[in-house]
C-alpha angles and dihedrals in degrees: 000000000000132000085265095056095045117112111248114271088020107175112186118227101210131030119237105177105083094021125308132273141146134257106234090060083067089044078061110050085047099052089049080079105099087223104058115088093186136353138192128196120198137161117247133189121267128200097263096058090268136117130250121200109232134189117215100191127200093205114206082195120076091201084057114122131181072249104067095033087057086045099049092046095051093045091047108079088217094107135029119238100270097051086065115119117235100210132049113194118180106209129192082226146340110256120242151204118225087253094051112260134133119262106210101173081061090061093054090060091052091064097045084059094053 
């Protein structure tokens, strides 16, 4: 599947440049922060027509900044170098669906607002 074929507002659940894995195993590593109260990775466009794994991050500690959590997920050992996310976004709350579920489009829109 090309660029072309891709449904608008694709967003890719899984990385395949650099080895594949999944993003929930970085949703993991992230949660593990006693400060995080909920966290969704997701791959957003770049400018080059890739993809760049980002963290938006509900933070249950107001002294919690994008910083500490990079810090703490590189320092971990739960996650090899190219499964780091790029960008850390702190977010008031992830958007859902009545059944539950993350919107990410709705993220995206966040960061176009900030």
């Amino acid at each position: 599947m090309n660029d072309q074929d891709r449904p608008l507002g694709y967003i890719p659940d899984e990385a395949t440049g650099s080895g594949q894995f999944l993003i929930r195993k970085v949703e993991e590593a992230i949660y593990r922060h006693p400060g995080v109260d909920e966290v969704v990775a997701l791959f957003l466009p770049d400018t080059g027509g890739n993809y760049d794994l980002a963290a938006f991050i509900v933070p249950s500690d107001s002294g919690l900044t994008p910083g500490i959590i990079k810090h703490f997920v590189e320092s971990s050992g739960q996650l090899d170098a190219t499964e780091f996310p790029r960008r850390y976004h702190l977010v008031p709350e992830i958007p859902k669906t009545p059944s539950g579920k993350c919107q990410k489009q709705r993220l995206v829109q966040f960061l176009i607002g900030e």
